[in-house]
C-alpha positions as CSV (number, residue, x, y, z in Angstrom):
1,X,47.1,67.9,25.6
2,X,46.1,65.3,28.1
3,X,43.1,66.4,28.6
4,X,42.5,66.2,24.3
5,X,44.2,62.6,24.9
6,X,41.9,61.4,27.6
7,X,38.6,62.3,25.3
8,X,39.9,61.0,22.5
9,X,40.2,57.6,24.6
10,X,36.6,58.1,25.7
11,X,35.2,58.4,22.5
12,X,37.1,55.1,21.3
13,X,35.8,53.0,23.8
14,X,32.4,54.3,23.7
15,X,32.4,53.5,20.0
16,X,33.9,50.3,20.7
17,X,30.9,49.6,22.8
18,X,28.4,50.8,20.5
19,X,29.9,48.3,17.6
20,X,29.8,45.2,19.9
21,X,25.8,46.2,20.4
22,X,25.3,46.5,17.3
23,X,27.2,43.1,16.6
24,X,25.2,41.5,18.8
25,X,22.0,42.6,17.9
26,X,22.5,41.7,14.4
27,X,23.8,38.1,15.7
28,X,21.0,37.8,17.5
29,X,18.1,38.6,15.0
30,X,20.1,36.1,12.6
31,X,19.5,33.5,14.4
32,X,15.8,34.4,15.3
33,X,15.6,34.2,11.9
34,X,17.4,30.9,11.4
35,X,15.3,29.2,13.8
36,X,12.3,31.2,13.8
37,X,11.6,31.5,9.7
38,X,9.0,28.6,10.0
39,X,7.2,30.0,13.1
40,X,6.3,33.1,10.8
41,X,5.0,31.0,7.8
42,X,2.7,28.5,6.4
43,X,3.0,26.0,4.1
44,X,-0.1,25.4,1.5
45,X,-1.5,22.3,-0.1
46,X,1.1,22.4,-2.4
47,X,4.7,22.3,0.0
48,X,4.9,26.4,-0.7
49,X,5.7,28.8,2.2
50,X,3.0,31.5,2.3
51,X,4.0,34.5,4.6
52,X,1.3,35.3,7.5
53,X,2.4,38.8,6.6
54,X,1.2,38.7,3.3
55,X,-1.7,36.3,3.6
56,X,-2.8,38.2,7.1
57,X,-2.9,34.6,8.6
58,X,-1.9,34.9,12.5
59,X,1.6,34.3,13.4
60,X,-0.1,31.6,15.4
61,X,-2.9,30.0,14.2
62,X,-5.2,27.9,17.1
63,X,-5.7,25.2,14.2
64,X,-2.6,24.6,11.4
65,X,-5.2,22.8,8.9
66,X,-7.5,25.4,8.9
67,X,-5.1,26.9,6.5
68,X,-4.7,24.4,4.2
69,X,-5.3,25.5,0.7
70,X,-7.4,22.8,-1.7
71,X,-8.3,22.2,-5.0
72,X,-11.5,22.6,-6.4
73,X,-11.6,19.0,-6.8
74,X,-9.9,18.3,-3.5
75,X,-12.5,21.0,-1.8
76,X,-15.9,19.4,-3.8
77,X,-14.3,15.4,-2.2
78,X,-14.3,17.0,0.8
79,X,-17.5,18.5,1.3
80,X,-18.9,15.5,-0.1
81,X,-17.3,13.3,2.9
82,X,-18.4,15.8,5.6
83,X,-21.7,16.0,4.4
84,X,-22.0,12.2,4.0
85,X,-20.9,12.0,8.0
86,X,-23.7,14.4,8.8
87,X,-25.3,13.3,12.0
88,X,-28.7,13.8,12.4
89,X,-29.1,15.2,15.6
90,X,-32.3,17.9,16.3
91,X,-31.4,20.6,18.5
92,X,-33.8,20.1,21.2
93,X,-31.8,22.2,23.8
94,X,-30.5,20.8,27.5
95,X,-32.2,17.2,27.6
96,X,-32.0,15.6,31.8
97,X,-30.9,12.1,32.0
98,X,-34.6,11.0,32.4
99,X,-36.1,12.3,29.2
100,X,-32.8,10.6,27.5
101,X,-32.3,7.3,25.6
102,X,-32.7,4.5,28.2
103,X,-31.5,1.1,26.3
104,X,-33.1,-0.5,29.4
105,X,-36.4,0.6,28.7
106,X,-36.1,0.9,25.1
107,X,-37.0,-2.4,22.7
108,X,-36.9,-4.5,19.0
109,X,-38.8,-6.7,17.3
110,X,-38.2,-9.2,14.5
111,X,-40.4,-7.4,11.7
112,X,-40.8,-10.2,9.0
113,X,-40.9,-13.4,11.1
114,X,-41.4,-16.3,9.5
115,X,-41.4,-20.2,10.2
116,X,-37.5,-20.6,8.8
117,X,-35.6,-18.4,6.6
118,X,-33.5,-19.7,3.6
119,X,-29.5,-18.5,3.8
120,X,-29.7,-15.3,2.0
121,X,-32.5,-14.4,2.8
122,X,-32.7,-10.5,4.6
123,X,-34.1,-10.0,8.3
124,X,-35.4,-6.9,8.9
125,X,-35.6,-6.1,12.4
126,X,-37.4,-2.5,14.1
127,X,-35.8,-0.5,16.8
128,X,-38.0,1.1,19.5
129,X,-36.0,3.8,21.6
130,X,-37.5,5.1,24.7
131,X,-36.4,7.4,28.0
132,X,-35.7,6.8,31.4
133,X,-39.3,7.2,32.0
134,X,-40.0,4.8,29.4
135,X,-42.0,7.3,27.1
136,X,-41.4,7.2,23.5
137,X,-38.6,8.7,22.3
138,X,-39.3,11.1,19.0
139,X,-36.0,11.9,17.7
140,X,-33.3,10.1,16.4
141,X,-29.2,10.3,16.6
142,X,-29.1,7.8,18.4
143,X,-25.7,4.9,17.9
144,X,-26.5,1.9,17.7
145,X,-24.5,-1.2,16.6
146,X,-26.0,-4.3,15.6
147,X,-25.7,-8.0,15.1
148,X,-26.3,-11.7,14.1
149,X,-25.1,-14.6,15.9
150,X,-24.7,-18.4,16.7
151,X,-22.9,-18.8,19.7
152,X,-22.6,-22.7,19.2
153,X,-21.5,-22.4,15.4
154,X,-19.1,-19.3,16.4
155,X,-20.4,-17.4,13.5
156,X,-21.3,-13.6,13.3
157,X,-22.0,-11.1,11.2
158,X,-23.1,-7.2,11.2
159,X,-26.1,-5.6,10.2
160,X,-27.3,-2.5,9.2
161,X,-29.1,0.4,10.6
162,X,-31.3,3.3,9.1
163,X,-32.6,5.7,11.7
164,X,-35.7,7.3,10.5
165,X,-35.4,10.0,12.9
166,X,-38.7,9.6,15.1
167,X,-37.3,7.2,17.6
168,X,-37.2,3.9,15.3
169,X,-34.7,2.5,13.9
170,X,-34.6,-0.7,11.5
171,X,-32.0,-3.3,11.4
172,X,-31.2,-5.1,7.8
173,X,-29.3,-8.5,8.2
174,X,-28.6,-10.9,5.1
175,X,-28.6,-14.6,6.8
176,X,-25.3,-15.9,5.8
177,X,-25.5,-19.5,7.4
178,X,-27.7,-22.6,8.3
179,X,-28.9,-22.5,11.8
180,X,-30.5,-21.4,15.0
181,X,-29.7,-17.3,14.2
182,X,-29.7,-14.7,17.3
183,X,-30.6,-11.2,16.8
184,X,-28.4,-8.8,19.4
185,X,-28.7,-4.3,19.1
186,X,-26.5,-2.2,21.1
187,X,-26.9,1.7,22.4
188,X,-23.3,2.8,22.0
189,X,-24.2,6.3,22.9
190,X,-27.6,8.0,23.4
191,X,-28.1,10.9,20.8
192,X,-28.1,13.3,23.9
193,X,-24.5,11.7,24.1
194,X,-23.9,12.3,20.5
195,X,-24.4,16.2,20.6
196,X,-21.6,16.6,23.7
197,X,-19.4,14.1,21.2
198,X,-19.6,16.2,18.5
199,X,-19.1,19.8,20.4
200,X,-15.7,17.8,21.8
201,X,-15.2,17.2,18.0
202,X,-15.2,20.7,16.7
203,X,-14.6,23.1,19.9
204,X,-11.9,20.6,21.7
205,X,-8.9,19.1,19.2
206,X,-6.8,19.4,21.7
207,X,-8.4,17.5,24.6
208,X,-5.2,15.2,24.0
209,X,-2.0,17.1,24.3
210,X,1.2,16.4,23.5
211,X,5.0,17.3,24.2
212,X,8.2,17.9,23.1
213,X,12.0,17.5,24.9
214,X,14.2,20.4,23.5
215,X,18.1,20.2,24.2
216,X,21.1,21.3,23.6
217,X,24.2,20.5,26.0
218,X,23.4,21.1,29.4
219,X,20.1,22.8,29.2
220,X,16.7,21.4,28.5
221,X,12.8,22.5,28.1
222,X,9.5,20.5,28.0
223,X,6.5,22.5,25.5
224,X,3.5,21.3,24.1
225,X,2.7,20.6,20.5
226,X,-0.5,19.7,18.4
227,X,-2.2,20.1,15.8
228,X,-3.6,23.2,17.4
229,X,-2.5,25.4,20.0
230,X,-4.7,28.2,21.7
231,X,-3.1,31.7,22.8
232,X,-0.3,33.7,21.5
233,X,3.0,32.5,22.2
234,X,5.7,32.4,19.5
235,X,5.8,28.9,17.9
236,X,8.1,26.2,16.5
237,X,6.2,25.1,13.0
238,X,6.7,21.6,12.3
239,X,4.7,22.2,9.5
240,X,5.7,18.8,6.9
241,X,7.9,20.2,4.1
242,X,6.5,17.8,1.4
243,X,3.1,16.6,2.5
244,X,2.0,20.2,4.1
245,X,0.9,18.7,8.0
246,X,0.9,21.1,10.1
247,X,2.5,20.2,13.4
248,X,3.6,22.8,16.2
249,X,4.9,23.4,19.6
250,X,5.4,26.4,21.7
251,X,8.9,27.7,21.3
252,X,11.4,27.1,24.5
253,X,12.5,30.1,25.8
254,X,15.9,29.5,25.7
255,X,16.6,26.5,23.2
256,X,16.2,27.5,19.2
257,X,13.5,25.1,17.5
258,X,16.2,23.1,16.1
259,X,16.9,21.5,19.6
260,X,14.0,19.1,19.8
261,X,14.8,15.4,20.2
262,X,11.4,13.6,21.1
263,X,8.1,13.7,20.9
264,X,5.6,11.6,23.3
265,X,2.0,11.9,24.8
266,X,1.3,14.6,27.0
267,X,-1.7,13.5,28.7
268,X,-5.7,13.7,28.3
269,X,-7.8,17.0,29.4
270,X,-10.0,17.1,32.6
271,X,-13.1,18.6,33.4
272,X,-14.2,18.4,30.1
273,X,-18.0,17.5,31.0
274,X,-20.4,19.4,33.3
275,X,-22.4,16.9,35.5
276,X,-25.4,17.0,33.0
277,X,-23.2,16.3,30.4
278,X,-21.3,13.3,32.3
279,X,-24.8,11.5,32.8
280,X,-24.7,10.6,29.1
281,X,-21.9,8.9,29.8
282,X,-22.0,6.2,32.3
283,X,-20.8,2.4,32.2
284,X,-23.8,-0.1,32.6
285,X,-26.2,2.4,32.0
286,X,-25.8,4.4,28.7
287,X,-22.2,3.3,27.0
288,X,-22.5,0.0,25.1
289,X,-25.5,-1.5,26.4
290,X,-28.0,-4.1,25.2
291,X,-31.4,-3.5,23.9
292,X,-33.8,-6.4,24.5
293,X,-36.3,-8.1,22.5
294,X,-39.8,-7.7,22.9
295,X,-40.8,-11.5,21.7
296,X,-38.3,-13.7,20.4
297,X,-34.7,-12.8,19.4
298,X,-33.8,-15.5,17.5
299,X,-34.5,-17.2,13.7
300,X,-34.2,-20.5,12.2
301,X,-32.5,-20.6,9.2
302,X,-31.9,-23.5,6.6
303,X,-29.6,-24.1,4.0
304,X,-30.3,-23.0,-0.2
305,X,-30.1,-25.5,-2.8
306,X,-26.9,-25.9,-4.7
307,X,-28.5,-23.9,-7.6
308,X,-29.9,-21.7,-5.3
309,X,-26.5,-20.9,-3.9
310,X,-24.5,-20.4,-6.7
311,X,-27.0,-18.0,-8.0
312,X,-26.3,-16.4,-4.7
313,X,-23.0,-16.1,-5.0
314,X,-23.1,-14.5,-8.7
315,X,-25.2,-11.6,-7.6
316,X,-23.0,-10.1,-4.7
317,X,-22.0,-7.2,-6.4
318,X,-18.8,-4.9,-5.2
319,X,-21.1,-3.1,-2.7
320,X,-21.9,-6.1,-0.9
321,X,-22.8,-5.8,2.9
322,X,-21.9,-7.2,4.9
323,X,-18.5,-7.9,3.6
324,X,-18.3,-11.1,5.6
325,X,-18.9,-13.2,8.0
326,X,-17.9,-15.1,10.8
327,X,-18.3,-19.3,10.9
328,X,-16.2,-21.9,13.3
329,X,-14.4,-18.7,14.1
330,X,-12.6,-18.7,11.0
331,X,-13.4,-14.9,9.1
332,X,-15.2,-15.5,5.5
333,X,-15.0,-13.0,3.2
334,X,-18.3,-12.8,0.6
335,X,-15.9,-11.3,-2.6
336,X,-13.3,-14.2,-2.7
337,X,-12.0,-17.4,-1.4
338,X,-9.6,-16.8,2.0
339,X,-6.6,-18.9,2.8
340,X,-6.4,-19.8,5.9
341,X,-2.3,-20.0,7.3
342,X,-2.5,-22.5,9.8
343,X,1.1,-23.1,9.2
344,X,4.2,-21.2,9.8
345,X,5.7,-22.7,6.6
346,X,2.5,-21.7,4.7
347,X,3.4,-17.7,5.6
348,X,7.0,-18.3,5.0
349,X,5.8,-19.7,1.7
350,X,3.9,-16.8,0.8
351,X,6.4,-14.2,1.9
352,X,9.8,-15.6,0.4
353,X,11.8,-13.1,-1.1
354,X,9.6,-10.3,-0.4
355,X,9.6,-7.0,1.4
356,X,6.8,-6.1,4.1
357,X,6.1,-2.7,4.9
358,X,3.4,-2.3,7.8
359,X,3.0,1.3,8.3
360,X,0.6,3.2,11.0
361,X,-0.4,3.0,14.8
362,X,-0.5,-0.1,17.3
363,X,-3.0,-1.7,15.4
364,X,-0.6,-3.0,12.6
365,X,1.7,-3.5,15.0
366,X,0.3,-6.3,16.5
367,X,0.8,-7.9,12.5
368,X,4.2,-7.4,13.2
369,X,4.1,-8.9,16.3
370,X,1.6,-11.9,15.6
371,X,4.3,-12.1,12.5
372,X,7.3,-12.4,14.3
373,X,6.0,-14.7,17.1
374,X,4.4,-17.4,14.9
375,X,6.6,-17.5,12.3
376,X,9.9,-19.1,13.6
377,X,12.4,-18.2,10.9
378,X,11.3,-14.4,11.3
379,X,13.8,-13.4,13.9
380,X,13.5,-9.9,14.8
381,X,16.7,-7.4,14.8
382,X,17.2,-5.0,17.4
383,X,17.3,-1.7,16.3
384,X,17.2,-0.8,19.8
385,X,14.1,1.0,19.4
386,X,11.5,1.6,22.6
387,X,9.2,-0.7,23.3
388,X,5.8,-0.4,21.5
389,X,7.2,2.4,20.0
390,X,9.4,1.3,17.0
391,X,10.8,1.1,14.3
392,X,11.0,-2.8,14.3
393,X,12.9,-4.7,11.7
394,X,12.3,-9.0,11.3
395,X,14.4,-10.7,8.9
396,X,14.2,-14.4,7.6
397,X,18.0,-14.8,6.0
398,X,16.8,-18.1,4.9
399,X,13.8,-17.4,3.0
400,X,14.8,-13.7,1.9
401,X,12.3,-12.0,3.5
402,X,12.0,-8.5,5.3
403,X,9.5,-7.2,7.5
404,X,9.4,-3.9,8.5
405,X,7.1,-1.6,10.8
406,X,7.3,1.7,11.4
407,X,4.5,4.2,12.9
408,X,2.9,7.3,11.4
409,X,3.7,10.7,12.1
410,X,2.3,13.0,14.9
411,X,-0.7,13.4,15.9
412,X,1.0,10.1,17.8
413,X,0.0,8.8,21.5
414,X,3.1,7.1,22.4
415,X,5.3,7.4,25.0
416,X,8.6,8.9,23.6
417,X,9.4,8.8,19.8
418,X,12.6,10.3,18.5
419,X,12.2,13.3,16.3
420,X,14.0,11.5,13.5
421,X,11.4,8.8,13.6
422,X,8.7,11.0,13.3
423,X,8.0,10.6,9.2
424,X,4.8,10.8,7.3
425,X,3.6,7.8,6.0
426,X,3.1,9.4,2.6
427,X,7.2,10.4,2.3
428,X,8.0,6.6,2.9
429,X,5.8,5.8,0.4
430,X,7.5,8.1,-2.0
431,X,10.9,6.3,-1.1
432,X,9.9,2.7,-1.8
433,X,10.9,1.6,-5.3
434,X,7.7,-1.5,-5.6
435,X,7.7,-4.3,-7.7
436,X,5.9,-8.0,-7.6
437,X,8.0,-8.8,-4.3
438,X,6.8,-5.8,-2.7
439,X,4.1,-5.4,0.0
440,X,2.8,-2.7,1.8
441,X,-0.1,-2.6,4.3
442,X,-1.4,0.8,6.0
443,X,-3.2,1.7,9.2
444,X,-3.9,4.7,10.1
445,X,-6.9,5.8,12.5
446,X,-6.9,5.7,15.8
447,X,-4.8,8.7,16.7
448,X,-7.2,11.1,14.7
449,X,-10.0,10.5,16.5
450,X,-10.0,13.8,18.8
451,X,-9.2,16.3,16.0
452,X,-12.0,17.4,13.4
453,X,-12.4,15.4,9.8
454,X,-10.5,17.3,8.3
455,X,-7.7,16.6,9.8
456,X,-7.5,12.9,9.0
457,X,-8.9,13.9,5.1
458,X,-5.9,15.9,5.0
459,X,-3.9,13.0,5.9
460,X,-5.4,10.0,3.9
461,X,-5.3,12.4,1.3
462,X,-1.4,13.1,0.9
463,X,-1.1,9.0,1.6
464,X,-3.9,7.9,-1.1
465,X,-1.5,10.1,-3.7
466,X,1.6,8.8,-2.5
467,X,-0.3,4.9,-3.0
468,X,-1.9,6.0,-6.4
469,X,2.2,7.1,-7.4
470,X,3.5,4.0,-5.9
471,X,1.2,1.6,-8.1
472,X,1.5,4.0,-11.6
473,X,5.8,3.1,-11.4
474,X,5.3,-0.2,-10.0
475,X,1.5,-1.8,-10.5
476,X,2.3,-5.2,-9.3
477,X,3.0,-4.0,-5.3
478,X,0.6,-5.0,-3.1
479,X,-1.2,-2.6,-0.9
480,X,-3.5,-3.5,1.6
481,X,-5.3,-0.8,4.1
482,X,-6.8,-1.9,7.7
483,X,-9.7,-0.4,8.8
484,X,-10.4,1.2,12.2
485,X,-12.0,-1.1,14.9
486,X,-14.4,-1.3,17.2
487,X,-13.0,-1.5,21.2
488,X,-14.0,-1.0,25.1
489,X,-15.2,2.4,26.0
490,X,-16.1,3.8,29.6
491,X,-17.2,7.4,30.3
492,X,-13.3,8.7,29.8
493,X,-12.7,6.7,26.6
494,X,-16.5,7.9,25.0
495,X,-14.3,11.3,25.0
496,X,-11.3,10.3,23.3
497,X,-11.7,7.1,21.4
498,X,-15.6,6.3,20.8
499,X,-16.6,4.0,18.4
500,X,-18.8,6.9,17.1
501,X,-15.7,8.7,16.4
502,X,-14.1,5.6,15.0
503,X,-17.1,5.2,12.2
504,X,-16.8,8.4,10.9
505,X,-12.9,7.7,10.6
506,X,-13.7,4.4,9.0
507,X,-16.2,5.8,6.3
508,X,-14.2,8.2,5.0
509,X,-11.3,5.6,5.1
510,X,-13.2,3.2,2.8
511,X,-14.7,6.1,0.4
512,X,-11.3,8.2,-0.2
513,X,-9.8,4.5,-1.2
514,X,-12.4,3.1,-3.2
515,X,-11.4,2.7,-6.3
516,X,-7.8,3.3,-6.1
517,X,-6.5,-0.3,-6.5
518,X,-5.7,-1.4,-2.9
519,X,-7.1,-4.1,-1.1
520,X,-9.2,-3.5,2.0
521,X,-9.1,-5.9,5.3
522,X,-12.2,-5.3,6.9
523,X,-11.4,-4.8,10.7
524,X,-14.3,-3.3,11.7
525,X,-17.0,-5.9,11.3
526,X,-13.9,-8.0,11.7
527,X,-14.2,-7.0,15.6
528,X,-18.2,-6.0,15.6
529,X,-19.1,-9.5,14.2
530,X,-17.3,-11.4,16.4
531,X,-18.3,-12.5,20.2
532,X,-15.5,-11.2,21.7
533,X,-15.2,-8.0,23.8
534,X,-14.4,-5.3,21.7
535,X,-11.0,-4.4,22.5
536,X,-8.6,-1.3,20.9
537,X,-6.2,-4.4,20.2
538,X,-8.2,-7.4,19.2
539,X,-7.5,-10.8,20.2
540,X,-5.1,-12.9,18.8
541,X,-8.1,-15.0,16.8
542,X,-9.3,-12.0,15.1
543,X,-6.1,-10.8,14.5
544,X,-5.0,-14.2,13.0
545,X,-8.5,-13.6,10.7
546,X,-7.1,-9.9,9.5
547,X,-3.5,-11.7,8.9
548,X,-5.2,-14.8,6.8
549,X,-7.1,-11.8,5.2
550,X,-4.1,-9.9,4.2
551,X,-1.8,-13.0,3.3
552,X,-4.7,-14.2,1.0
553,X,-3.9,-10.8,-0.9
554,X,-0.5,-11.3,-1.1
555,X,-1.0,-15.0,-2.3
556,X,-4.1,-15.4,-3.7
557,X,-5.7,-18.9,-4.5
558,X,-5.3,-19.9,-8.0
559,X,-8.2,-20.2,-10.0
């Protein structure tokens, strides 16, 4: 009897055991799947989850917006852009440093000199490149930026540049002002330089990296996050639930995906050159130097008749180029009349009882912080954001006005950004009602410069239809885009931030938002025109141009 007893205990608590397993198995995969759902799907163009086990995509893809699913429309705009951006670049195999483009050795001349020019009048000007061992050069691919100036009259303008792929290159300037008119060409990279850019482009996205803080109570775990992410390890997907940008991070081995509180800048690859490769990349010999003249560099040019110059005027079309023009270092636009705002009171006048929205990168920032410096009665409110970081709020009780900034959403270089901060600049669109007092100004560049174009088509796209919404319910808001800029590069920046990379941002900027209704403040020959060092944050006096710029949108001259 005891003995029947004692087995009948056994087999009790054995099954006892074998139900707590089981309970704890099944607890466990529930919250795999609670956390993990996202890490085994994919979101398409249009916001719907796609199963990698029906669409055979891999449970971790290397690049999210590979996967992306377009349009035809959206597909033909987008082949049309990349093809556009096509550098010309002959694959001539491993070029030394000696048979590369030397802007030392290489030359330009004034092609159509003459005794004076009249304003208006175009300057054509020819490029000569040529290597280290000052033989021709017979390809092109070569960056060059280009152009006019008066150093006395503080006036500047672009110009420019057809490459005719055989080692020339000619220069177009329209002569915009009266004047003694200097002629100045720059090698930004050699084309040798251009080919290591563009394997960086498509075979290295993730030469910047970035990380995310997971925790919950006392336990805490550091994993890095991009766009795209190499090897095999299970994945957080951060994938956007309305706009479809992908985002990931490599799952914590402990924490569930739901347990991240930051985001912030991981750092920068090394070793990404081999020495051949670096010697296409070296300050004061290759990156942003001059190419001289071969005769004279400089033009006379005198002023147009009053007839003359208003028939000027009426035959700048929309696709006018330059788009304007520096003179007594005050930025003139060739399609209208800017107001200049001098004045704290004139910038209060023109914002009363409006809301500003300035969304984007560090760029726009500085708006907000040129804003909130010169205008007095702008007093900013501490949200008790980080520094640099955001979001920022200024309010002028007064004068009813609000100005608000607020950055994009990853890919982000700052230093720590709270995961509820991280929003899409396309979903705060979506939330803003519009209307006459609203305004709305957009920059967003910069941080896309290491990933391939698709990336950032992908993004201006889901913004351009959240603009295009915004102005069908409310026509009478005010959007204005900022362009990319022009800044300082040295060997390391060339591989991150180059202005090469910058221009191909830039064009497909301007062509995805021509059209659309939204006014456009030139930045770009905003920074290349003018005689100050190109810096990633301009100047106060060019950002006082893009301000008078933007304000002149806002509050347009009557006429």
């Amino acid at each position: 009897m005891w003995i029947n007893f004692f087995k009948l205990r056994l087999f009790c608590c054995v099954l006892a055991v074998l139900m707590v397993v089981v309970l704890v198995i099944n607890v466990t995969q529930v919250e795999y799947l609670d956390h993990e759902t996202a890490s085994a799907t994919f979101i398409d163009s249009s916001g719907q989850f796609v199963s990698s086990q029906v669409t055979g995509i891999s449970r971790n893809p290397f690049c999210g917006y590979e996967h992306q699913i377009l349009s035809s429309r959206e597909r033909l705009e987008e082949d049309s852009l990349l093809a556009a951006l096509q550098w010309q670049v002959p694959d001539v195999g491993p070029v030394p440093l000696l048979k590369s483009t030397d802007p030392s050795s290489s030359y330009f001349v004034i092609l159509n000199s003459a005794a004076f020019f009249k304003v208006g009048s175009q300057l054509e000007v020819l490029v000569h490149v040529q290597d280290f061992q000052r033989k021709p050069k017979k390809y092109g691919g070569d960056y060059l930026q280009a152009r006019i100036h008066s150093p006395k009259l503080q006036a500047g303008a672009v110009g420019r540049v057809v490459d005719y792929q055989n080692g020339f290159y000619k220069v177009f300037f329209t002569l915009l002002w009266p004047g003694r008119v200097k002629v100045s060409i720059s090698l930004v990279h050699p084309s040798e330089g251009i080919r290591v850019l563009q394997h960086l482009q498509e075979e290295k996205p993730d030469r910047v990296y970035f990380k995310s803080l997971f925790r919950s109570g006392r336990i805490s775990e550091t994993t890095e996050c991009n766009v795209c992410l190499p090897g095999s390890l299970p994945l957080c997907n951060f994938t956007d639930l309305y706009t479809g940008e992908p985002w990931f991070c490599f799952k914590p081995k402990k924490l569930p995906c739901s347990s991240r509180i930051n985001h912030f800048k991981g750092g920068y690859l090394k070793g990404l050159l081999t020495a051949a490769e670096s010697a296409f990349f070296q300050s004061g010999v290759n990156i942003k130097m001059p190419i001289n003249s071969s005769g004279p560099d400089w033009v006379t040019v005198i002023p147009r008749s009053i007839k003359e110059t208003n028939s000027l005027e009426l035959s700048q079309g929309l696709g006018t180029f330059p788009s304007g023009y520096y003179y007594k270092d005050q930025w003139r636009p060739r399609k209208f009349k800017m107001r200049q705002f001098n004045d704290p009171d004139n910038i209060t006048e023109c914002l009363q009882r409006k809301v500003v929205y300035l969304f984007g990168d560090s760029t726009i920032r500085q708006w907000f912080e040129y804003l909130t410096a010169f205008v007095p009665d702008l007093v900013e409110f501490n949200l008790g954001s980080p520094k640099n970081v955001g979001p920022f709020l200024a309010v002028d009780q007064k004068h009813n006005i609000l100005l608000k900034y607020r950055c994009h959403g990853p890919p982000i270089r700052f230093t720590t950004v709270f995961s509820n901060d991280l929003r899409y600049v396309a979903n705060e669109l979506n939330g803003i009602v519009g209307g006459k007092n609203t305004v709305v100004a957009i920059a967003v560049w910069s941080h896309f410069s290491t990933f391939p174009l698709e990336v950032y088509i992908r993004r201006l796209r889901n913004i351009r239809r959240a603009v295009v919404q915004l102005l069908d319910r409310s026509p009478k808001t005010v959007v204005v885009i900022r362009t990319a800029n022009a800044q300082e590069l040295g060997p390391e920046v060339s591989l991150f931030n180059s202005d090469w990379y910058n221009f191909q941002l830039d064009t497909i900027l301007r062509k995805m938002f021509s059209g659309v209704g939204v006014y456009l403040v030139d930045a770009w020959e905003m920074t290349l025109a003018h005689y100050l060092p190109h810096k990633l944050h301009p100047d106060e006096v060019i950002v006082k141009n893009q301000l008078d710029m933007f304000l002149s949108f806002v509050c347009p001259l009557e006429t």
